[in-house]
C-alpha positions as CSV (number, residue, x, y, z in Angstrom):
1,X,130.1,134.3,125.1
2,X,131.8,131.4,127.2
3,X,130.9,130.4,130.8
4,X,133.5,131.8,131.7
5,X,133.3,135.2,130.1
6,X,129.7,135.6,131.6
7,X,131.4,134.6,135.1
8,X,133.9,137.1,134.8
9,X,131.9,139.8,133.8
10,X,129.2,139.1,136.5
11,X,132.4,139.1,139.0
12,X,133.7,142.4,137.5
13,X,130.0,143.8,138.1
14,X,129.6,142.4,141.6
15,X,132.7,143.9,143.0
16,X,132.0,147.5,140.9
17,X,128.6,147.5,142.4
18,X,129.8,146.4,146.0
19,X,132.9,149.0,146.1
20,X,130.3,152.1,145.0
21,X,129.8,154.3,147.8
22,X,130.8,157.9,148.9
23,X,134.6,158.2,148.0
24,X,136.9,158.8,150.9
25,X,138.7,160.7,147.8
26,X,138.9,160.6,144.7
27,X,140.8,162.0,141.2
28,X,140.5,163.2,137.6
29,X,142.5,163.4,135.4
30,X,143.5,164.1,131.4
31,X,146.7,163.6,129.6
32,X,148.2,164.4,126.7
33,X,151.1,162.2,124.7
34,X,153.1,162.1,121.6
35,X,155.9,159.8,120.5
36,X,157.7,158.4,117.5
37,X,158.5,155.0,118.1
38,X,155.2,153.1,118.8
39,X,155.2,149.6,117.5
40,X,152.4,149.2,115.0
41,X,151.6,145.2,113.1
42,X,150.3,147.0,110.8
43,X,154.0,147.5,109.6
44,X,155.8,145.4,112.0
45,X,158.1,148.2,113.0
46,X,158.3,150.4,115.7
47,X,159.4,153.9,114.2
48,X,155.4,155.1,114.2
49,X,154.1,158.5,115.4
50,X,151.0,158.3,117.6
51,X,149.3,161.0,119.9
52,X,147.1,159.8,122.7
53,X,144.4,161.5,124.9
54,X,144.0,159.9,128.0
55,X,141.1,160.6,130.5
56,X,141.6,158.8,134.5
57,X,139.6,158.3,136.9
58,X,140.4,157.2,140.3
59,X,139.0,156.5,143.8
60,X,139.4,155.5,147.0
61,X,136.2,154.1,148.6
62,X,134.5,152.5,151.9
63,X,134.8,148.9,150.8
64,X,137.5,148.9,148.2
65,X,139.0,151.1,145.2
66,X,138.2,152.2,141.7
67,X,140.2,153.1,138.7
68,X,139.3,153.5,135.1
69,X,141.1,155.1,132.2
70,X,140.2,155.2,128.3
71,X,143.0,156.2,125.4
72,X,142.0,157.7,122.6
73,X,145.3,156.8,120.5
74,X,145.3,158.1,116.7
75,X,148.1,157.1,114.0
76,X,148.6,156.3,110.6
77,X,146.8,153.3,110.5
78,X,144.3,153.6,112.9
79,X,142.1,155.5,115.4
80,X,141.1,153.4,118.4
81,X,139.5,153.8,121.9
82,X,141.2,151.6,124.6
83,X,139.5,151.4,128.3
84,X,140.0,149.9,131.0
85,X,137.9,149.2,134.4
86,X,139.4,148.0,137.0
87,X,137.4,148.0,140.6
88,X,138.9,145.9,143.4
89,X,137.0,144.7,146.6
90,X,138.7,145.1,149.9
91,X,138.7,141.7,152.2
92,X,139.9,143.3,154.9
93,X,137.0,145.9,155.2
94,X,134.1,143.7,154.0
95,X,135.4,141.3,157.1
96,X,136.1,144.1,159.4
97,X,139.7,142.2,159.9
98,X,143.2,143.7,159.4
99,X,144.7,141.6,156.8
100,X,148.1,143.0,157.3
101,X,151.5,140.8,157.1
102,X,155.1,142.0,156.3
103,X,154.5,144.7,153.8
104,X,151.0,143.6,152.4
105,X,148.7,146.3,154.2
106,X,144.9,144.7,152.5
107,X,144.0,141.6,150.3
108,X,141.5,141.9,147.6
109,X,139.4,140.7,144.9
110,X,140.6,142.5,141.4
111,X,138.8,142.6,138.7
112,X,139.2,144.2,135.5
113,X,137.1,144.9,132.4
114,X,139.5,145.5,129.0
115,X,137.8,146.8,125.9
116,X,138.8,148.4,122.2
117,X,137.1,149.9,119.9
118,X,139.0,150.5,116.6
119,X,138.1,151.4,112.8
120,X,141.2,148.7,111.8
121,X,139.5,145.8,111.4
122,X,139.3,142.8,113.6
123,X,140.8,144.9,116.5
124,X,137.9,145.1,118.5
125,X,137.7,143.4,121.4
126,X,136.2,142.9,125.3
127,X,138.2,141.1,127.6
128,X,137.6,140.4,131.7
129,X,140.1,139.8,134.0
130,X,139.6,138.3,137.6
131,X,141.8,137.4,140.5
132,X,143.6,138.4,143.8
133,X,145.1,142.0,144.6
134,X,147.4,143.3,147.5
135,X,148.0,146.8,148.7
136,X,151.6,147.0,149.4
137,X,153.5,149.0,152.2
138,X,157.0,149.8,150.8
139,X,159.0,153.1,151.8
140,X,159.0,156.1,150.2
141,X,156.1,155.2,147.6
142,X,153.1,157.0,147.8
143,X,151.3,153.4,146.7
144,X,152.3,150.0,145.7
145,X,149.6,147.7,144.2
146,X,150.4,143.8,143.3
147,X,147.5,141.9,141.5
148,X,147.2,138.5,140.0
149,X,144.7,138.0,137.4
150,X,143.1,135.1,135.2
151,X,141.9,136.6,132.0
152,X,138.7,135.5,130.0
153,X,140.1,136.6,126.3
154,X,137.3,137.2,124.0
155,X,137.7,136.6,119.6
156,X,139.1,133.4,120.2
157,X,142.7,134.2,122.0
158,X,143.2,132.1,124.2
159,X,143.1,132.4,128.0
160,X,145.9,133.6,129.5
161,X,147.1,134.4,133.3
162,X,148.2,138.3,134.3
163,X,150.5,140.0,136.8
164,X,150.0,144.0,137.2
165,X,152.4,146.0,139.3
166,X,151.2,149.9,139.7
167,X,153.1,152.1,141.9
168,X,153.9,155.9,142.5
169,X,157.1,157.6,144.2
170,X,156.9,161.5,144.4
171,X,159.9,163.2,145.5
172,X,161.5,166.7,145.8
173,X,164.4,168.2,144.3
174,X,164.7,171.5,146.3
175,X,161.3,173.2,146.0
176,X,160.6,171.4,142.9
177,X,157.8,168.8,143.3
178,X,158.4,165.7,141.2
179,X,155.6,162.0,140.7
180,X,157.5,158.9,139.2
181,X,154.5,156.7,138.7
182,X,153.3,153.7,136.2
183,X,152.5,150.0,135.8
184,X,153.9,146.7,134.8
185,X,152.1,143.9,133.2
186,X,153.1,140.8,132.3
187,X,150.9,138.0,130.7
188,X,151.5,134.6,130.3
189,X,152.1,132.5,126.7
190,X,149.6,130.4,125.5
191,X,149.4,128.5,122.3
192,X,148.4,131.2,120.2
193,X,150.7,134.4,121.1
194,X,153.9,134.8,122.8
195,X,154.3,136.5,126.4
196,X,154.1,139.9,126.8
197,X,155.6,142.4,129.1
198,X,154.1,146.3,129.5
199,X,156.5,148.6,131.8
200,X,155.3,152.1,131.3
201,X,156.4,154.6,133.6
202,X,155.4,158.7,134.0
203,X,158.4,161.1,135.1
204,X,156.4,164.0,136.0
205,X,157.1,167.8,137.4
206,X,154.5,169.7,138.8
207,X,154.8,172.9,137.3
208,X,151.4,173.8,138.5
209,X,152.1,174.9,142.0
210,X,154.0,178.2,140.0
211,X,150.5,178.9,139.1
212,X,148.5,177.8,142.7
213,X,148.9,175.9,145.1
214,X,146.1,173.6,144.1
215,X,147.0,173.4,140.6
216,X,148.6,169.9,140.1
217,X,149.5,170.4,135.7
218,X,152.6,168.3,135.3
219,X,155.1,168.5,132.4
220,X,157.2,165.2,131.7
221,X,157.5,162.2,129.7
222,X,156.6,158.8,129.8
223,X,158.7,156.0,128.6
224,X,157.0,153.0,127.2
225,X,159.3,149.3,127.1
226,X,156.8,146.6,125.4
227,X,158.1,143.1,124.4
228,X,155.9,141.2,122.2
229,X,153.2,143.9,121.9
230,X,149.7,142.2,121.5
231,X,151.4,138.8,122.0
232,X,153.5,139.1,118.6
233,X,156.6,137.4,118.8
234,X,159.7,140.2,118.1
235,X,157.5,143.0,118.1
236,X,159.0,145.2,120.7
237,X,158.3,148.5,121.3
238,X,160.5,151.4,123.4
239,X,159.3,154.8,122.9
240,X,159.5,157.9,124.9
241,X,156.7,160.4,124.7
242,X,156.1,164.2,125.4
243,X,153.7,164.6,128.3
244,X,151.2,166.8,129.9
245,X,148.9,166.2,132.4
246,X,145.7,167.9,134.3
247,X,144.3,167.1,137.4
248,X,141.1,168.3,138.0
C-alpha cells in the first residue's frame, strides 16, 4: 500500500475513533431497488436489470457525524458488495468555537473509506478518501452537506480529487408526508479514466404513518443519472428504480 493510502486510512480511523461517543440520534435503515437500465462494461450498455439491498446507518454524535451504507447489487454479470464509511470530525466542537459564516453552520474533517467486493474479476477494490466538509444552512432542507475530498485510489487508478453534495428536503402535500433526498458526486479526470458525475436522488412517500405514527416505510423511486460510470468514457447511465424503504 502507498504512503499515502496508509495516511488516509490512519486519518479515516482517527476521525471514526474520535467522533465515537453516545449518539445525540441516530438511524437505521434498509432499502429495497429494482431497475432496468443500469449501465454495465460488462456489455457497455445501459438496458441491464439489477436489484439492490441496501442497509444505512446514520448518526449524529458529540464531536462530529457518522454515516455508513453497504449495497448488495445482484445482475447478470455479477454479484457485488459496495460500502461505504464515511465519519466526519466537527471543528467547531473539538475547538468549542462556532464556525458559522453565511450559510455554512460547522467545518469539518471528512473522511471516507470505499470498498467492493465482487465475484467479476478484478473488481475488487479499497479506496480512502480525505478532505474538508461543511454543514450547510439552506431553507427548507432538512440537511445540506458540502465535502471536498482527495482520494487515495487503490489497483493502480490513479489519484483523483472528489466533491460530494448530500442533501434532504421533506415536504407535505395535504396530509401526505413526502422526503426528496440523495447525493451528488463528482470526481476529477486523471490520465487513466474520464470524469465522472453521480446524481442520485430518492422521491419518497411515507406510507407508514397509515399504519403508526412511528412507522416511517416509504414507497418511491429513485432516479439514478451517471456520466462516465467507473471513469469509462460514454458510459452513461439514467435509470429509474422501484423503491421501498424501512426505518428502524
Amino acid at each position: 500500500m502507498k504512503f499515502n493510502q496508509v495516511l488516509a486510512a490512519t486519518v479515516v480511523a482517527t476521525t471514526a475513533a474520535l467522533t465515537q461517543a453516545a449518539p445525540v440520534w441516530q438511524d437505521f435503515s434498509i432499502t429495497g431497488l429494482y431497475g432496468e437500465n443500469y449501465a454495465h462494461p460488462a456489455n457497455g450498455e445501459d438496458n441491464n436489470q439489477q436489484t439492490t439491498i441496501t442497509a444505512e446507518y446514520a448518526a449524529k454524535l458529540t464531536y462530529g457525524d457518522f454515516f455508513a451504507f453497504a449495497d448488495r447489487a445482484n445482475n447478470d454479470f455479477e454479484n457485488s458488495t459496495y460500502f461505504e464509511i464515511s465519519p466526519r470530525l466537527s471543528l467547531g466542537a473539538v475547538t468549542g468555537q462556532k464556525l458559522e459564516f453565511g450559510p455554512i453552520k460547522d467545518v469539518l474533517i471528512a473522511t471516507t473509506w470505499e470498498g467492493n467486493s465482487s465475484n467479476s474479476p478484478g473488481a475488487d477494490f479499497n479506496n480512502y478518501l480525505y478532505g474538508i466538509g461543511f454543514d450547510l444552512a439552506i431553507p427548507y432542507f432538512q440537511y445540506a452537506q458540502l465535502n471536498f475530498y482527495k482520494a487515495d485510489n487503490e489497483k493502480g487508478t490513479d489519484d483523483d480529487y472528489q466533491m460530494t453534495v448530500t442533501y434532504g428536503v421533506p415536504f407535505k402535500v395535504g396530509a401526505e408526508e413526502f422526503l426528496v433526498d440523495g447525493f451528488l458526486d463528482w470526481s476529477t479526470a486523471e490520465e487513466d479514466h474520464a470524469s465522472e458525475l453521480n446524481w442520485t436522488t430518492q422521491w419518497k412517500w411515507n406510507v407508514g404513518k397509515h399504519i403508526s405514527p412511528e412507522t416511517r416505510l416509504y414507497l418511491g423511486v429513485e432516479h439514478s443519472v451517471w456520466n462516465n460510470k467507473y471513469g469509462i468514457k460514454g458510459m452513461d447511465q439514467n435509470d429509474v428504480s422501484a423503491l421501498i424503504k424501512y426505518h428502524f
